[in-house]
N, C-alpha and C positions, 0 to 999 in steps of 0.2 A: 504493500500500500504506500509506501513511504515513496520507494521509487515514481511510483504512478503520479503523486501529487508532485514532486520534483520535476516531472514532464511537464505536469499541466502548467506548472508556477512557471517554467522557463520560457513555456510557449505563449502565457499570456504575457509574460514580459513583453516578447515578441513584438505580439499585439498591438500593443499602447506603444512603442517606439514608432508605429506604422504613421508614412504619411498620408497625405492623399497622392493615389497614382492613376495613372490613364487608364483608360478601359481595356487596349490593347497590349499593353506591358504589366508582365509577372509582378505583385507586389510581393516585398519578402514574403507575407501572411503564407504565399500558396505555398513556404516551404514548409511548413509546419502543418498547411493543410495536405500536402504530398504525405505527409505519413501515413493517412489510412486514406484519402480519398485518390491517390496514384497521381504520377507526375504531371498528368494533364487531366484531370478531372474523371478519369473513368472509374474513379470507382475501385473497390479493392476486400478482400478478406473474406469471399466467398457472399460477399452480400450484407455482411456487416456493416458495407458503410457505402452508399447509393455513388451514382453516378453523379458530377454534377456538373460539367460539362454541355452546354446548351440547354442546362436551365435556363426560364425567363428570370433575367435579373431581378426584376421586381419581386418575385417568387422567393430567390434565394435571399434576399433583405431580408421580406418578413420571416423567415425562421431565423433569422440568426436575431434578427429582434425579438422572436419569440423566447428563443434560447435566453438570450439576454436580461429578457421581461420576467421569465417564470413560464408564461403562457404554453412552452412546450418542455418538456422537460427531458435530461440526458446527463447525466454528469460529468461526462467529457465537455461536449458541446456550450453546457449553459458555464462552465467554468470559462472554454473556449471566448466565448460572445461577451463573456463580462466586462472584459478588457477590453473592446471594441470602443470606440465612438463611433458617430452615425456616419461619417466620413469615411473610417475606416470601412465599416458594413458596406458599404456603395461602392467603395474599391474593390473589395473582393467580391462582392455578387458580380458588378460588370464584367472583372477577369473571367471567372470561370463562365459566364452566359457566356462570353465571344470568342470561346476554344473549341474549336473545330477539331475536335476528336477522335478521331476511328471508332466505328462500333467494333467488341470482337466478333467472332466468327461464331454461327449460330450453331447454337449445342443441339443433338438431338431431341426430338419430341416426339410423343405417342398421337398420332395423326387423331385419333377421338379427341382427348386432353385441346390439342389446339382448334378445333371444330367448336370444340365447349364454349373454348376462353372464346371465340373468333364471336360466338353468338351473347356472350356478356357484354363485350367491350361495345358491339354494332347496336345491339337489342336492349340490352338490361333483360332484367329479371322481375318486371313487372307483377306477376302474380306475389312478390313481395316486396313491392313497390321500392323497385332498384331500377335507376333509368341508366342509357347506357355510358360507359364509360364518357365517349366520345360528347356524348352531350353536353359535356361540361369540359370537358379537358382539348376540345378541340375536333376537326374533322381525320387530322392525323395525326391527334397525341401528342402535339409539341406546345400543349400548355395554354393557359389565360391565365398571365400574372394579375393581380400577385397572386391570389386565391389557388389557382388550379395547377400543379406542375406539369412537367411533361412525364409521358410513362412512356412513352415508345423505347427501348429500349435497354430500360432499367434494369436492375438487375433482379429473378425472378425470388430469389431467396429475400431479399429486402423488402419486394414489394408483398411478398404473402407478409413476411415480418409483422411491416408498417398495418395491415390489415387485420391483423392480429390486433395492434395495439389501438387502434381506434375501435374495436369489436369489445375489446375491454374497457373502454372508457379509462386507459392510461395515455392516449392522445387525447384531448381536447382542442387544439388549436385551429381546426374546423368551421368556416362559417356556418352558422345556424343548425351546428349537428347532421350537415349532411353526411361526412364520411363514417357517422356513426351509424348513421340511416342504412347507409350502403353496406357497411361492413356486417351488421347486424343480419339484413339479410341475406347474406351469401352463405351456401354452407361448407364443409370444409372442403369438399369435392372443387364446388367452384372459386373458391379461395386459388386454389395450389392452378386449375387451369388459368384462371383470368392471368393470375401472374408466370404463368409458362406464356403465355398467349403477347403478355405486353413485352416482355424480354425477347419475345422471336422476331418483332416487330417492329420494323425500323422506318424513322421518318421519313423518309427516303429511300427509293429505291423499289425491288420487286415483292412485294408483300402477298401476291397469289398462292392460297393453296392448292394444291393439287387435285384437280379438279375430279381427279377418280375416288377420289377419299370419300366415303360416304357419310351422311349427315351421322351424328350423336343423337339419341333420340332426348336427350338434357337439351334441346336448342334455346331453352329461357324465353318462347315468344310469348307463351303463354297470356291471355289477360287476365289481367283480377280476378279471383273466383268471386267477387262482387257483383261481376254479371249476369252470371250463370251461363252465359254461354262463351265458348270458346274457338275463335277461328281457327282455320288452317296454320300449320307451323309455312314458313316457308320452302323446306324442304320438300311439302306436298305441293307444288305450284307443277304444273303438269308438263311434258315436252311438249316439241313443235308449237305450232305458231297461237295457237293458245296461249301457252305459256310464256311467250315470248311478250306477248300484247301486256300479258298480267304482270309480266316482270317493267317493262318500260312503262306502264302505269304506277308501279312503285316508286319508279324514278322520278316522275312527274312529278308525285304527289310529297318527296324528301326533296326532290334540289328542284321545285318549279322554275325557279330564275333561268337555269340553264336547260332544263327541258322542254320548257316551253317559255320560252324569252319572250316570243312574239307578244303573247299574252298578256305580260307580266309589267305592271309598273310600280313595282317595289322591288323591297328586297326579300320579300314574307314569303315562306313554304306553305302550302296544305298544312303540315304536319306541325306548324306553327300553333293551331285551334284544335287539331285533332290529335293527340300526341301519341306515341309510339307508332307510330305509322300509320294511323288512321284507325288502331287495334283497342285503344285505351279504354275501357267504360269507364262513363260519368266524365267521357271528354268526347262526345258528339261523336260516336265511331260509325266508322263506315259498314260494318256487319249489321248495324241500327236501321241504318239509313237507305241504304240499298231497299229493301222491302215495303218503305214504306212511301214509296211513289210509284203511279202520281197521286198528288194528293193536291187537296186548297190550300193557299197562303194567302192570309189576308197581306203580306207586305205590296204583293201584286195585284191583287185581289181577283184571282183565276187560277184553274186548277193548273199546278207545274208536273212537267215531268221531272227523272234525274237529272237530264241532259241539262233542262233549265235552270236547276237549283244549282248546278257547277259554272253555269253560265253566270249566276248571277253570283257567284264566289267571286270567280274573276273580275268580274264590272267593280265590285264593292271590297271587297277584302286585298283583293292584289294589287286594286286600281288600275286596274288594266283593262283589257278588251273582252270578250268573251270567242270561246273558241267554236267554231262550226262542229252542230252534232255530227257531220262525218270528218269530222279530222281526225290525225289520229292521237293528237292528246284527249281529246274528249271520250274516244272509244278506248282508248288503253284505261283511264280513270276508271269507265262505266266497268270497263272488264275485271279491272284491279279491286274494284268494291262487289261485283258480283263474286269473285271466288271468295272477297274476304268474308262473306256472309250464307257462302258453305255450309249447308245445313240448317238454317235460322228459318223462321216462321217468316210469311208474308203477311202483311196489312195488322200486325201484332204490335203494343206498346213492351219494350223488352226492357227489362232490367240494364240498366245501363247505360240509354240509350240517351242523345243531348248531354242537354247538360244539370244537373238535379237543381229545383227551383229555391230560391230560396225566401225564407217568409220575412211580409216586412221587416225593417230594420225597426229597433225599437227606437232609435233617432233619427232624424233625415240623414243621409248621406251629406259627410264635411269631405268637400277638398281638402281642408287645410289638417284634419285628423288623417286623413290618409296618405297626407306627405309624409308625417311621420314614418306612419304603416311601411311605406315605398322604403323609404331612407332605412329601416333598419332590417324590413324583409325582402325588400325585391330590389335595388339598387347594388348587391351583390352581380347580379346577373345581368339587367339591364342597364345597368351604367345610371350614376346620380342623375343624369339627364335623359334617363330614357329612350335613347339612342341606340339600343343594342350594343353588345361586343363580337368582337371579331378575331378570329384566330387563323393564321395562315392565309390571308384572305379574304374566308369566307364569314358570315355570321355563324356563330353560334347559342348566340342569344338575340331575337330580334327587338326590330325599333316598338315601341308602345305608339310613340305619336309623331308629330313630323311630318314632312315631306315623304321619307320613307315608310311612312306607316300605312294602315287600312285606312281608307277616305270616310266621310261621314256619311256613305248609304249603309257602310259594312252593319252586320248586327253586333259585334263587341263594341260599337260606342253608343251602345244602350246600356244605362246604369247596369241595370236586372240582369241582363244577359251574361257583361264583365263581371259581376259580382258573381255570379254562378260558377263559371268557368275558374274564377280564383279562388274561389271557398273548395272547391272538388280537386284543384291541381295544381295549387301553388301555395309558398315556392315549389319550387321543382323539386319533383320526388321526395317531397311531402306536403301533400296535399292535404288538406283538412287542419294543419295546426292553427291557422287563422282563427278569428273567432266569424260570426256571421257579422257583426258590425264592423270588423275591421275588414272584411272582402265588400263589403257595399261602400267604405270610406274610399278604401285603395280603391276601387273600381271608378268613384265621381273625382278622384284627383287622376286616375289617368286618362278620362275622360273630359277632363276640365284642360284639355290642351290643344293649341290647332293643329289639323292634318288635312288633307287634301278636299277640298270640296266633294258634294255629294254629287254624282253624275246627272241626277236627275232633278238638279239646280234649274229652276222656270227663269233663272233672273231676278228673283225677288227674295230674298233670303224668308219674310215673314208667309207671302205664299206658297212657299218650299218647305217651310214647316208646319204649315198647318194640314199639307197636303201628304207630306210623308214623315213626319213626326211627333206623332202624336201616341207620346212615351217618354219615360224617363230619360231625358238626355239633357246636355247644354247644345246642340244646334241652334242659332243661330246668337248666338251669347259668346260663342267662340269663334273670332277671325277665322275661316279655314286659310291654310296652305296654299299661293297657284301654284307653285315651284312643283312638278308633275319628275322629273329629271329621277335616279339614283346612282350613287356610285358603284 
């Protein structure tokens, strides 16, 4: 022990001698962080001590702040971070973010094992309301500082570790107890895949598996047993051009921007309102919804088919165009939500289906209680300004309002509706800890924002609302948006 504390006392020494240095030059720190974490950040001791190496800088601050704070704890580490200043902590996270590392070479895996992880990391584990990796950590794993780190890569022994230790509630340093959420539901099967699966799995590069490997029947697609009904895994998605149509309807309905650009004048998925891929109960799923047209909507006030109700997604929710029933986004969708609804009753109200209503609030709806709400529950994900974030490019959490947001014909800039939709599904992957009052507060402050006019604007903002809002909302109390344009 004595020796061990003579280490730690010399290496903070170290520390506190440190200046501030450039992003791109070694500060002394990284020689004493070379001890366990290897001479360029990859990481070392069979998984004892992580990669760190193209971590987001920002990421790598807040632990060693954490270390530092109490907030996470390690007795190497928090002795390490003591002796830091905030100077110091920004020199070395920049260092190690901007080292261009080698990954090693990929250790063997049991082709089921990486199938498993490949359907955690893509899907989640929804029937224990585990959303997937990617959703939060990015489209390729390489992180949303500070909050999310990157895992592509990692080392697999660390990350079951670290998963462990958040499953115990000896990590805390988590926003909002998600990784406790997550850890909680995994079991230990899926523990040891997820992280064989993230260590096989490089930011870059050829990520394909072997397309002969047959599915695991563990594929995690599962929905909530709160529905009671269960669609197809993916793996049942059929050959030839059937199955072809229903897979590029997936793709529509995850990356709409680039699947159907034409369409699209934002930057919002399908999958944005309907979550897990349009699979989720008590988030408006498509196994719902498929059966129950056509049917009346008083929004139009005439009977819609599906084709129309996807038509009028795109008008109002994407801001964009609507696509011709025989094109082929609109026919890959129709095809994608018929297999998703495989087995289900027609013309039936089904457990799960929308979004579950919620009863009045017992006080009106405050914009100004629901900034709060935003700022300590949903501001993690959507950014203080509700802009979305973006990782590698892409979003990974979208806009609420804005330019790039749903315009004001969409149905979420109805108090009741927003409030439903965030009482059942947020924040993310854990849904329901809100109270009812504070999803109807959050719901009139994200609502209480401008965003693209409604399409079916007469000209008169008062004759536009009386004509097609007539419901809980601020139209015409809110400047909308012109700026139509996204990045």
């Amino acid at each position: 022990m004595s020796k061990w504390i003579a280490w730690v006392a010399g290496s903070v020494a170290l520390f506190v001698l440190l200046p501030a240095f450039a992003a791109d030059s070694a500060p002394p720190a990284a020689a004493s962080c070379a001890a366990c974490h290897g001479d360029r950040g990859q990481g070392g001791s069979g998984g004892t001590y992580p990669r760190l190496a193209g971590q987001p800088a920002a990421y790598l601050e807040k632990q060693l702040h954490d270390f530092k704070s109490g907030a996470r704890n390690n007795r190497i580490m928090s002795a390490m971070a003591a002796g830091l200043s905030d100077r110091q902590i920004t020199a070395v996270a920049r260092y190690y973010a901007n080292l261009d590392t080698p990954y090693p070479a990929r250790k063997p895996i049991d082709a089921a094992a990486l199938r498993h992880g490949e359907a955690l990391v893509r899907h989640g584990k929804w029937a224990n309301h585990v959303p997937a990796c990617e959703d939060c950590h990015g489209p390729v794993l390489t992180g949303l500082a500070p909050d999310f780190p990157a895992l592509a890569g990692q080392d697999g022994s660390y990350l079951a570790a670290e998963l462990e230790e958040w499953r115990h509630g000896r990590r805390r340093n988590d926003p909002l107890g998600l990784m406790h959420n997550v850890a909680t539901g995994l079991d230990d099967g899926d523990v040891k895949a997820v992280a064989a699966y993230l260590a096989w799995l490089r930011p870059e590069g050829d990520n394909r598996i072997n397309s002969s490997v047959k599915e695991t029947a563990a594929t995690a697609e599962s929905a909530p047993a709160r529905s009671g009904f269960e669609p197809p895994p993916e793996s049942a998605i059929p050959a030839g051009p059937d199955g072809d149509m229903i897979r590029w309807g997936e793709k529509v309905f995850t990356r709409t921007g680039r699947y159907a650009e034409t369409y699209v004048g934002n930057v919002l998925t399908c999958e944005n309102c309907h979550l897990n891929r349009g699979r989720l109960a008590n988030s408006a799923p498509m196994w719902a919804a498929f059966g129950a047209y056509p049917h009346y909507r008083k929004k139009n006030d005439r009977v819609n088919t599906l084709a129309d109700r996807i038509q009028g997604c795109f008008t109002f929710s994407m801001n964009g165009q609507p696509p011709a029933p025989d094109s082929k986004v609109m026919v890959s969708l129709e095809s994608y939500f018929h297999w998703l609804a495989t087995g289900a009753p027609v013309n039936a109200k089904m457990p799960g289906a929308g979004y579950p209503e919620l009863a009045k609030p017992a006080r009106t709806p405050d914009p100004a209680r629901g900034a709060q709400v935003f700022k300590t529950h949903c501001a993690l994900c959507h950014g203080a300004a509700g802009q979305g974030r973006r990782s590698a490019g892409q979003y990974v959490f979208p806009p609420l309002w804005g330019p790039h947001s749903f315009n004001w014909g969409a149905g979420m800039h109805r108090i009741p509706t927003a409030a439903a939709f965030i009482k059942a599904n947020m924040p993310y992957g854990i849904g329901g800890s809100l109270t009812d009052q504070q999803a109807w507060d959050v719901a009139a402050f994200v609502d209480h924002h401008p965003r693209p006019q409604d399409p079916r604007f007469t000209g008169d903002v008062a004759e536009t609302k009386a004509k097609y809002h007539q419901h809980m909302d601020y139209y015409g109390e809110i400047k909308p948006h012109k700026e139509k344009k996204h990045d």
